[in-house]
N, C-alpha and C positions, 0 to 999 in steps of 0.2 A: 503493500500500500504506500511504502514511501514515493516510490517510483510517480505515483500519479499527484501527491503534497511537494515533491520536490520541480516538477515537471511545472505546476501550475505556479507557486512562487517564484519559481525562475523565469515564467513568461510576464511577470508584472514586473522584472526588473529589466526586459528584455523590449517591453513597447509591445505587447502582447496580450493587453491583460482585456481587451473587449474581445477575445476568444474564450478565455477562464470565464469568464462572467456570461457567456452565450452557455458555455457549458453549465457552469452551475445553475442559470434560472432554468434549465430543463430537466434540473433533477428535484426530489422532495427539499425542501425547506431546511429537513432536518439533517441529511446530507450533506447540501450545501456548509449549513453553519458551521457543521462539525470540519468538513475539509478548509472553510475556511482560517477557522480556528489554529485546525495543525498547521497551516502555510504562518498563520503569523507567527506560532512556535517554534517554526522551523529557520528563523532569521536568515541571513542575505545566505544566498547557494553559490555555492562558485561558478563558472561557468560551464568546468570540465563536468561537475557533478548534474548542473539541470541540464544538460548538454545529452548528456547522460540516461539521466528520466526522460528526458524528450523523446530522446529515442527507445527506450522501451516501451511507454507508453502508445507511441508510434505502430513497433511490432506488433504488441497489443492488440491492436485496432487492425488492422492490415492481415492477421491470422482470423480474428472472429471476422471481419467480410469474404476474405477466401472463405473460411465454414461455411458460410452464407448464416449468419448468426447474425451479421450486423450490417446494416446498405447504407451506404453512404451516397446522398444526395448531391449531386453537382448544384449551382447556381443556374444553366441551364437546363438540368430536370425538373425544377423549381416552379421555374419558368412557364414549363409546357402543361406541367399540372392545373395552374393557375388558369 
């Protein structure tokens, strides 16, 4: 779990952080707080370390859509739905 605390701390010191924040409001409330919580716990990340999380969290994602666990939306798929 630190992978995804350290991943998301490191994108608010990286100019990143209206991603974190797209992510959190799509999760429960209770969630959110709490990961917010540990990011502020987890004070400034190096870069080699959120560098790091970034990309695990990355594989992450990229193994559950290969499963077909998880689909990822382009902006224009978005689009055509609309």
């Amino acid at each position: 779990p630190y992978h995804l605390v350290y991943a998301f701390a490191y994108s608010y010191t990286s100019g990143a952080e209206a991603a974190v924040e797209f992510i959190l409001s799509n999760m429960s409330k209770r969630m959110a707080d709490s990961l917010r919580e540990e990011m502020g716990q987890a004070g400034t990340i190096k870069a080699k370390d959120g560098e790091a999380a970034m990309t695990a969290v990355t594989g992450v994602i990229r193994t559950l859509e290969d499963d077909g666990q998880l689909t990822l939306v382009t902006p224009e798929e978005e689009d055509e739905d609309a």
